[in-house]
TIGUMI-37206 format. One record per residue (C-alpha): residue number from 1; z, y, x. Coordinates in Angstrom, 3 decimals. Example, Ala and Ser with C-alpha at 12.3 -4.5 7.8 and 13.67 -1.06 7.14 Angstrom:
! TIGUMI-37206
    n         w         v         u
    1     7.800    -4.500    12.300
    2     7.140    -1.060    13.670
! end
This chain:
! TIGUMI-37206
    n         w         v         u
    1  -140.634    59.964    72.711
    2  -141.226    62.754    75.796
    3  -143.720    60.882    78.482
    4  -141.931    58.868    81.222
    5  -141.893    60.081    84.452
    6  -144.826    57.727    86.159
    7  -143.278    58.800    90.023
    8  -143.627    55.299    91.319
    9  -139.958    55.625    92.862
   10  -138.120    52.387    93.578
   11  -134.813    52.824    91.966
   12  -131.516    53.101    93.957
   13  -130.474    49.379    94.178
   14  -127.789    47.642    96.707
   15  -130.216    45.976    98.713
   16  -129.567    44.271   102.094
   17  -132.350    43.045   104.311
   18  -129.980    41.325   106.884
   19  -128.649    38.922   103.981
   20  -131.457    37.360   102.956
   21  -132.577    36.075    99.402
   22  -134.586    38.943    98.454
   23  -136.104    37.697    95.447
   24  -131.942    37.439    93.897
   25  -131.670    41.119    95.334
   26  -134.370    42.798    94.112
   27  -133.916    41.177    90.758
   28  -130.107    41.965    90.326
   29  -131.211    45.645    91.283
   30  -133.651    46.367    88.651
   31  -131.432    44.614    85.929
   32  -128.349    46.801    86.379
   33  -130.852    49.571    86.568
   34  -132.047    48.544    83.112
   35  -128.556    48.153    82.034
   36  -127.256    51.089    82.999
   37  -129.454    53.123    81.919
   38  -131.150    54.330    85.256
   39  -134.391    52.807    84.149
   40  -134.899    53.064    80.290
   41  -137.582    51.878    77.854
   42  -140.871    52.752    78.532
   43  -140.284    54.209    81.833
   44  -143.413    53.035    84.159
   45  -141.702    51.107    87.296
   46  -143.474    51.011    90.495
   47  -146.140    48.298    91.243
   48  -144.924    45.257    93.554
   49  -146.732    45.944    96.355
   50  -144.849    49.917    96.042
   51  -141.564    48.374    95.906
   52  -142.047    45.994    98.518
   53  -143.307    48.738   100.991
   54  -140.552    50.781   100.078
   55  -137.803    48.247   100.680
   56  -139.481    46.537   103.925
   57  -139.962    43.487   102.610
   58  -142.784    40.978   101.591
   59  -144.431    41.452    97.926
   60  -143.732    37.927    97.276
   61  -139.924    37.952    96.507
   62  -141.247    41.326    94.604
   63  -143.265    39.234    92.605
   64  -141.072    36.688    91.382
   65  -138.664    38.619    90.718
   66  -140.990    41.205    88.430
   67  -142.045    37.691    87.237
   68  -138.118    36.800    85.961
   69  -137.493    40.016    84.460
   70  -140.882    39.887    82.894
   71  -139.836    36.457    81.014
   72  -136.550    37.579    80.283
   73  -137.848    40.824    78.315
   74  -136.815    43.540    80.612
   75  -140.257    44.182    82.029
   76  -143.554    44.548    80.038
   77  -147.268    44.707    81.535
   78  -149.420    47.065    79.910
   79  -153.581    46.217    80.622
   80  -154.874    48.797    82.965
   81  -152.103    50.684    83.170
   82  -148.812    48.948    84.817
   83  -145.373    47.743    84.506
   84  -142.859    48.953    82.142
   85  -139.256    48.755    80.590
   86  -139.445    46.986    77.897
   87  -139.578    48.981    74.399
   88  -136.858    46.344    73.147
   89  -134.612    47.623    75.533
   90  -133.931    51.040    73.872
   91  -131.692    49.196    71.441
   92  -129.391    47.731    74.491
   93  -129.471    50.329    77.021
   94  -129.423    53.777    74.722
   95  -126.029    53.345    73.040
   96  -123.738    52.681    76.608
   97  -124.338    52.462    80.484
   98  -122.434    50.377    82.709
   99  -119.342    52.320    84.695
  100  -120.332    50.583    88.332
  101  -116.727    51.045    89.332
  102  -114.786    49.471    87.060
  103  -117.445    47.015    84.862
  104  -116.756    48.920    81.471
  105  -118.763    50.722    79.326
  106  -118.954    54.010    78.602
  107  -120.665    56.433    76.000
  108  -123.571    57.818    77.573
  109  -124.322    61.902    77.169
  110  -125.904    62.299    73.376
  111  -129.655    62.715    73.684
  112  -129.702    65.451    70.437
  113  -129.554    68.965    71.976
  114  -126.319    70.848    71.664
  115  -126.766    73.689    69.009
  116  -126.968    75.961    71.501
  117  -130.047    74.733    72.409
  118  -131.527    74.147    69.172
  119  -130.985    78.076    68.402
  120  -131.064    79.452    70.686
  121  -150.077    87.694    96.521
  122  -149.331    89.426    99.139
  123  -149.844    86.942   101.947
  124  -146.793    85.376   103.660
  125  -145.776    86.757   107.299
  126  -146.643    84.598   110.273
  127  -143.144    85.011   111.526
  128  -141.716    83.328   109.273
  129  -144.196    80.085   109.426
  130  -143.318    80.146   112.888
  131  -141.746    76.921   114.214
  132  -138.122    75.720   113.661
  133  -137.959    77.900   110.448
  134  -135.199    75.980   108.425
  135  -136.508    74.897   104.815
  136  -140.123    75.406   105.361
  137  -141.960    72.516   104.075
  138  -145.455    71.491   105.521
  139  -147.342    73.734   102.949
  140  -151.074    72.220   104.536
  141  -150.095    69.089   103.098
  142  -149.525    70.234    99.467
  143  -151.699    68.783    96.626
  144  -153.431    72.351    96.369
  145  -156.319    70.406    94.311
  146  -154.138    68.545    91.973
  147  -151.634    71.598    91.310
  148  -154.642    73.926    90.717
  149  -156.016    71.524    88.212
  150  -153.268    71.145    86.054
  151  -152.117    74.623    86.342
  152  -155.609    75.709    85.593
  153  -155.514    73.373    82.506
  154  -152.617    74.490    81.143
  155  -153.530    78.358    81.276
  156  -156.639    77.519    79.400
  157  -155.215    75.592    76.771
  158  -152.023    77.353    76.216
  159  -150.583    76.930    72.719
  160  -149.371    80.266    70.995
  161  -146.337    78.858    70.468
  162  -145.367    78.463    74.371
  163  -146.644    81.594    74.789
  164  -143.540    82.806    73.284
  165  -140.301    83.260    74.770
  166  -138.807    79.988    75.894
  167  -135.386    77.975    75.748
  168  -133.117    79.110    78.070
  169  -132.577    75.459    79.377
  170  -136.084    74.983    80.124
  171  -139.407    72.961    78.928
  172  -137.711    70.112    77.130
  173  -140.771    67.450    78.398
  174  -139.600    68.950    82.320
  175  -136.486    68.084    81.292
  176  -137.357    64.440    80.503
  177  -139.628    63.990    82.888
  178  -136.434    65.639    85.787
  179  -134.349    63.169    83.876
  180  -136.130    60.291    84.273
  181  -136.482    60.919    88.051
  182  -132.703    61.299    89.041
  183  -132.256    58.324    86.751
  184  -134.156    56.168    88.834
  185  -134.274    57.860    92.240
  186  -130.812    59.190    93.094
  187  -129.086    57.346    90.495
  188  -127.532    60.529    88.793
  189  -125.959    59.397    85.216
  190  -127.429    61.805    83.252
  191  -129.617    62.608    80.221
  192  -132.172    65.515    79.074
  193  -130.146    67.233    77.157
  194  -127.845    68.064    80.340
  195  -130.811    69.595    82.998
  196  -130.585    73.112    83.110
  197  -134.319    74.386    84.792
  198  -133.579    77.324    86.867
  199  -135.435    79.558    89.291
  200  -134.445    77.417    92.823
  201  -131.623    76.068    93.719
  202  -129.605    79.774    94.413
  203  -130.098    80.741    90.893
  204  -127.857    77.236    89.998
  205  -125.194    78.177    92.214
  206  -125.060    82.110    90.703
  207  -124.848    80.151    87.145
  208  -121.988    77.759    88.183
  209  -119.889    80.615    89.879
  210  -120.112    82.337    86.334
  211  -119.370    79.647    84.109
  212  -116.539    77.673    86.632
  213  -114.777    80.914    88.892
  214  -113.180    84.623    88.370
  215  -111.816    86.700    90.509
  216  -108.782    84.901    91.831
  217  -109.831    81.498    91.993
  218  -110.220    79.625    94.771
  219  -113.330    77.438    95.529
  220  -112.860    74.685    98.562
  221  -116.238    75.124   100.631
  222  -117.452    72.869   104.170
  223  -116.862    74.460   107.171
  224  -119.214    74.936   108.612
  225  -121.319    75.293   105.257
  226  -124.787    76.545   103.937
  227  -123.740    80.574   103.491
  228  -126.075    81.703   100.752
  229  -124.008    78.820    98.658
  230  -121.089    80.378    99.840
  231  -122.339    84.071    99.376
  232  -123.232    82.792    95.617
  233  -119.681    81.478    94.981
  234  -117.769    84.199    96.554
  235  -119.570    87.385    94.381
  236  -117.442    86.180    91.659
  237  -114.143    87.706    93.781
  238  -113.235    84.021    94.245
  239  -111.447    83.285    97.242
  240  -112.637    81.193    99.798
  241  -110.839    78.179   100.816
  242  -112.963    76.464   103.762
  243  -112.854    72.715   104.672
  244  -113.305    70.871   107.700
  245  -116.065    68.363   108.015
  246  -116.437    65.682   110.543
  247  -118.785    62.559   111.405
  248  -117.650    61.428   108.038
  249  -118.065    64.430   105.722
  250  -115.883    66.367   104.053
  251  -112.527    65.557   105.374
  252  -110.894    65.615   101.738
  253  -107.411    64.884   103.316
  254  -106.873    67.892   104.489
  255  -107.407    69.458   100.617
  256  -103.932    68.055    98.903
  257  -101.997    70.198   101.754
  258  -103.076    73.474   100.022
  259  -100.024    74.842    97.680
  260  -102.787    75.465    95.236
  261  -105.649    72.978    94.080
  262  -109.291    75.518    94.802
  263  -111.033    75.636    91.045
  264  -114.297    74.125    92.436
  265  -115.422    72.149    95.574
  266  -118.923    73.045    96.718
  267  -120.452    69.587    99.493
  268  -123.865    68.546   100.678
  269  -122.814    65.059   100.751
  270  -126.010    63.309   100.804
  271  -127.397    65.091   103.821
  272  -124.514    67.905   105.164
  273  -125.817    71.493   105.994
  274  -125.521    72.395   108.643
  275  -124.456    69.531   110.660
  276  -126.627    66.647   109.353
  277  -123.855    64.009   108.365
  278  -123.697    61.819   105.483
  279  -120.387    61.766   103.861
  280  -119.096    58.092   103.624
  281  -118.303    56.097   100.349
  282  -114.542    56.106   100.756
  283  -114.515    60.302   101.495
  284  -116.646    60.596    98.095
  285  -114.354    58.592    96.473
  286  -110.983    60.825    97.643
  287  -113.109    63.616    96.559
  288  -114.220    62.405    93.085
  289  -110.180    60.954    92.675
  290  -108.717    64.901    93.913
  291  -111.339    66.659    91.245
  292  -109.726    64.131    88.644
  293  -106.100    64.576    89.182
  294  -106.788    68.868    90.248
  295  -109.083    68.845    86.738
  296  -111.079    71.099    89.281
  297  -114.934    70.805    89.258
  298  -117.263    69.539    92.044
  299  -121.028    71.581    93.082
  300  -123.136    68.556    94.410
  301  -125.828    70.600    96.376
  302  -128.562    67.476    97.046
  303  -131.247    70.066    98.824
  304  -133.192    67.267   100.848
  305  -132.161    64.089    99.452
  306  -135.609    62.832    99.518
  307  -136.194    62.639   102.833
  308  -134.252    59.814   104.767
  309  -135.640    58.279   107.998
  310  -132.505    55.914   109.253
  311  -132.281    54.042   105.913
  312  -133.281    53.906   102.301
  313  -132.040    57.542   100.287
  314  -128.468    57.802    99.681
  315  -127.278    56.953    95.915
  316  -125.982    60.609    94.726
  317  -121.910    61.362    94.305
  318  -122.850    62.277    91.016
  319  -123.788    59.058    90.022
  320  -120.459    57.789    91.132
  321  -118.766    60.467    89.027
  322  -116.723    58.820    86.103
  323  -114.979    61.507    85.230
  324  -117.728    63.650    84.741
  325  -116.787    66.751    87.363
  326  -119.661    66.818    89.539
  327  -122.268    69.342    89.013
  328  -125.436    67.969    90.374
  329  -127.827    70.775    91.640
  330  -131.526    70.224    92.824
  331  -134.391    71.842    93.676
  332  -138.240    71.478    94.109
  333  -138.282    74.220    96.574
  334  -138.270    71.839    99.857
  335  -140.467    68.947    98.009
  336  -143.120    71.049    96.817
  337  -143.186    74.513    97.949
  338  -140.863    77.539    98.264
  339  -142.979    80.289    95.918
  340  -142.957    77.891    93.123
  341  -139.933    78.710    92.354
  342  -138.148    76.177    89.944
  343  -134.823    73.945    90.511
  344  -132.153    72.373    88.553
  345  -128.890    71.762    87.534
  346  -127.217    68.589    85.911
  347  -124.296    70.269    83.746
  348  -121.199    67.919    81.807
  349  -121.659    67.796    78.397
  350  -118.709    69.369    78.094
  351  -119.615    72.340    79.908
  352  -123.830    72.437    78.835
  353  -123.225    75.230    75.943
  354  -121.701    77.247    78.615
  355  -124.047    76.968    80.786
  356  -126.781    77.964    78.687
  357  -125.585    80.571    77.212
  358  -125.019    82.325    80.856
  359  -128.312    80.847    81.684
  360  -129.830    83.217    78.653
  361  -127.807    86.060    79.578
  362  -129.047    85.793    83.363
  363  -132.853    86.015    82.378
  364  -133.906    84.356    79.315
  365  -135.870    81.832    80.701
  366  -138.030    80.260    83.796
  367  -141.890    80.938    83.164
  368  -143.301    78.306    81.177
  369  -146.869    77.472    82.744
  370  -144.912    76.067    86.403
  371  -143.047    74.284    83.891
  372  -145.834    72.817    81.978
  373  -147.964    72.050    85.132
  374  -144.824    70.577    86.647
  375  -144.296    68.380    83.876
  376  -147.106    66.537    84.450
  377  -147.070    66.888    87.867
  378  -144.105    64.456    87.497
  379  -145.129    62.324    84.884
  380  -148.710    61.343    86.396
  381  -147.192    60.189    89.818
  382  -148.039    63.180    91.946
  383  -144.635    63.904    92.872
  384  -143.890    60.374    93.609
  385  -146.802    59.931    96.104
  386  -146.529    63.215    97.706
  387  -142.879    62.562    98.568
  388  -143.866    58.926    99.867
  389  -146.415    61.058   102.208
  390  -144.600    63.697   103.356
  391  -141.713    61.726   104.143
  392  -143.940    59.834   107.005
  393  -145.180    63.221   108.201
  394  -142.078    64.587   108.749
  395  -140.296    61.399   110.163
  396  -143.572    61.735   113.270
  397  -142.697    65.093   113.192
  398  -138.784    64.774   113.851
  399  -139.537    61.880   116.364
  400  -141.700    64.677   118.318
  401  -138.562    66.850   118.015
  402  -136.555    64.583   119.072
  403  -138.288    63.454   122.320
  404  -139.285    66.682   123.446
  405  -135.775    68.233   123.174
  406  -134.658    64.532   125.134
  407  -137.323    65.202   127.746
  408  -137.489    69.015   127.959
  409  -133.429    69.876   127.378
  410  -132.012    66.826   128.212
  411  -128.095    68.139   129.181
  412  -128.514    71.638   127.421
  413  -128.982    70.426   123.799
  414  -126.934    67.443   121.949
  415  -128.301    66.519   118.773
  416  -125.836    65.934   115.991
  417  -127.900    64.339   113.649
  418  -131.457    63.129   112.653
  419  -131.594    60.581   110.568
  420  -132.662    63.021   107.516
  421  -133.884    65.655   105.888
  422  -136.379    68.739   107.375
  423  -134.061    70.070   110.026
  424  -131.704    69.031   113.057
  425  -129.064    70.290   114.631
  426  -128.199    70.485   117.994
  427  -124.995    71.624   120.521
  428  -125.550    74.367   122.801
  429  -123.573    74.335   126.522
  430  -120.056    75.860   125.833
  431  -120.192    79.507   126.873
  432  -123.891    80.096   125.438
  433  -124.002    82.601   122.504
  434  -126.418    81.231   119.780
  435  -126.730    84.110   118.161
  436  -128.505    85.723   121.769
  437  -130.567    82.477   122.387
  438  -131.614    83.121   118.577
  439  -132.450    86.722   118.890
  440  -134.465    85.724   122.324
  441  -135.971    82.961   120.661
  442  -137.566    84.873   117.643
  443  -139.246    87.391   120.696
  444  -141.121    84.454   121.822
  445  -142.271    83.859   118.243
  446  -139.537    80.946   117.580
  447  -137.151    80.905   114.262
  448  -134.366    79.101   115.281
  449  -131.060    79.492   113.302
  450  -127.662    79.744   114.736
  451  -124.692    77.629   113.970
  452  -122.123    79.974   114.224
  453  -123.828    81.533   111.099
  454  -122.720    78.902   109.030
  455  -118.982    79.425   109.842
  456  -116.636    81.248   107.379
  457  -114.267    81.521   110.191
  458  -113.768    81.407   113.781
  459  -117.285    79.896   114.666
  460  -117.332    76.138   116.576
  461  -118.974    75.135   119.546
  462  -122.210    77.073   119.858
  463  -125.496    75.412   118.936
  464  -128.837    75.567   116.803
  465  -130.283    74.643   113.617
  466  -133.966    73.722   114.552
  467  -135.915    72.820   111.606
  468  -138.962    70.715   111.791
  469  -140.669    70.725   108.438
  470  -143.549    73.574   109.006
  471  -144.571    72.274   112.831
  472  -147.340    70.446   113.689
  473  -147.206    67.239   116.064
  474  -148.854    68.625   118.818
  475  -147.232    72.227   118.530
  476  -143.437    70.767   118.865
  477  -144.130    70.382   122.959
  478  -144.364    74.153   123.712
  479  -142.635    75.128   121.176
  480  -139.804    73.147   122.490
  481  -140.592    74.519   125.810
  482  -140.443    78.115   124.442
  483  -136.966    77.424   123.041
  484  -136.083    76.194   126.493
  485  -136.568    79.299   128.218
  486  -134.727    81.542   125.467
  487  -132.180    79.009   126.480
  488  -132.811    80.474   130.074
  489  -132.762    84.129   129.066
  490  -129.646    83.752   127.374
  491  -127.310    81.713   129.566
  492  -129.258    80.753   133.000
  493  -126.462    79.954   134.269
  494  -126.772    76.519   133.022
  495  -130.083    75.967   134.356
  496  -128.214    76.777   137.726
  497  -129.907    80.213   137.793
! end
């Protein structure tokens, strides 16, 4: 059996701190995620006092309910080493998961590989560290030790064997150990044997433009959207068929009035790009039901997921997905850092020989050492416990966003949105070209990113894409006030000049 993935994440449960009886809460929570599947034998959970920081609540209803499961043989301690699935549970949760729509079972994706499987320094440029640089992670705060280590380990003690060419799918312990953590984190139904590793999170959108579009189909796409998705989709000679979204997502209404159902629907439902928004549980459902009756396909893009300040991360659409059309793409990009290079895809089963095979006509294979080092990376609770810290980093770091634009452009910028993620995004004055307070911006050493760039069409109202990831605390202030005066430059009218 591949090594669990030790990440110390709290698994997506319903969990409501305003209704009280936590101990009933967080029990029901972990046994459905033992049920279903989410959590599976031998898979390390996270200690009490973890989960009880995690869901703001006192260790004590943690305990007894750890305590219940324990006597009831879903939970096993292990001396000196933790809290576990129970081994005995293989047996009950391997052979079906529980639909969490309906309360049926239903076959869960084989764990054999598909037969395709089986046989098949230069130094980065200050400018673009600068501040409000969208994506940039806080690269100071990395685990450069730990990484080093087990990268350092794996070069010396390389086996032959991986020093061959690789399976186009990836590392199949990555795979696992990938598995294991969209299992129990963002509550993705999936298994191994469907996790594509791919080089970021662009290379997964090139793959599912090959295997789901030709020239002449249509994909649906959020207006306004991330473009390099949209740049990935459209090189196929697919047309473009953008979407509104509003306060509440994707507004899927508006999709059954085309004469012709778009092939694929690319969303960012978990945290929307540009604009921030979550899209709600009954919009996910209308999608989910319109890729059922279209038989069209669904690109779940879940860039950020990880980072949530207003509440507890978002359960994934994927995971809602009973019909099995969601493509579920992911990337370690944002979490760890940019250069490393690796992301994912969750493919159907019914589509995973496709996608492999493109995936080994597009370059073989991902290098193997990241892979290796990443594995473990994973599977030792690194990746857990640098997520847990740099999500309180960049919360201080979007509340010093936050108040500085409320105290410095109070009037001139409108936030949209916050409560996620590594960037915001906020509403210029009407009449202010972003584009110019962007171009002014990066002459004062700021890398701001304009909303009307994200528009297919006939750009919005005007505003800015600031993101907060790669700025310090105590830089944010003059950044801010930097920003402020390319405001000036650009429309000073507004400042009454």
């Amino acid at each position: 059996m591949p090594p669990s993935t030790q990440s110390l994440f709290v698994p997506l449960i319903a969990f409501d701190r305003a209704s009280g009886r936590f101990h009933r809460q967080v029990y029901d929570g972990y046994r459905a995620a033992i049920l279903e599947g989410r959590l599976r034998a031998g898979q390390r959970v996270p200690s009490t006092r973890a989960a009880a920081r995690e869901l703001g609540i006192s260790r004590l209803p943690v305990l007894n309910a750890f305590e219940q499961l324990r006597h009831e043989g879903y939970l096993e301690c292990r001396a000196g080493s933790g809290t576990y699935v129970a081994a005995t549970m293989l047996d009950r949760a391997s052979g079906a998961r529980r639909n969490p729509r309906s309360g049926t079972r239903s076959p869960t994706p084989p764990s054999p590989l598909p037969k395709a499987w089986r046989d098949a320094g230069a130094s980065v440029p200050q400018a673009d560290l600068g501040a409000f640089r969208v994506s940039q992670p806080a690269l100071e705060h990395f685990p450069h030790k730990t990484w080093a280590r087990l990268v350092s380990r794996h070069a010396r003690r390389m086996p032959i064997e991986l020093m061959a060419y690789g399976k186009p799918a990836g590392h199949i312990p990555l795979r696992h150990a990938i598995a294991d953590y969209l299992r129990t984190a963002r509550a993705v139904a999936c298994d191994a044997s469907q996790i594509l590793i791919v080089s970021g999170s662009q290379m997964a959108l090139q793959l599912c433009a090959r295997v789901l579009l030709k020239a002449g189909d249509s994909f649906g796409f959020e207006e306004p959207g991330y473009p390099g998705a949209r740049n990935a989709l459209g090189a196929t000679g697919a047309v473009l068929r953008t979407v509104a979204v509003d306060g509440d997502g994707l507004v899927v209404q508006s999709m059954d009035r085309d004469a012709q159902a778009a092939c694929v629907t690319y969303v960012t439902p978990s945290h929307q790009y540009p604009l921030g928004v979550s899209m709600n549980v009954t919009r996910r459902l209308q999608l989910l039901d319109w890729a059922r009756r279209h038989r069209s396909w669904i690109i779940e893009d879940d860039y950020d997921s990880e980072y949530r300040y207003a509440s507890r991360p978002l359960p994934a659409l994927h995971g809602m997905d009973d019909a099995a059309r969601v493509i579920y793409v992911g990337t370690f990009s944002k979490v760890l850092f940019p250069a490393l290079r690796v992301g994912y895809l969750v493919a159907p089963p019914s589509l995973v020989d496709s996608f492999v095979a493109h995936r080994d006509a597009l370059d073989l294979f991902s290098p193997t050492l990241y892979q290796l080092a990443l594995a473990d990376f994973l599977c030792d609770g690194h990746f857990g416990r640098h997520v847990r810290r740099m999500r309180a980093i960049y919360q201080g770091r979007r509340d010093a966003l936050v108040e500085a634009i409320r105290h410095r452009l109070d009037g001139i910028l409108t936030i949209v949105n916050s409560d996620a993620g590594m960037h915001l995004t906020a509403w210029l004055p009407a009449g202010i070209d972003d584009r110019e307070v962007v171009r002014r911006a990066a002459m004062r050493g700021i890398n701001a990113t304009a909303l009307s760039s994200c528009f297919a069409g006939k750009p919005g109202r005007p505003g800015l894409v600031l993101g907060f990831g790669s700025i310090r605390e105590e830089a944010v202030v003059p950044a801010v006030e930097s920003l402020a005066r390319a405001i000036e430059d650009a429309g000073g009218d507004v400042f009454g000049g």
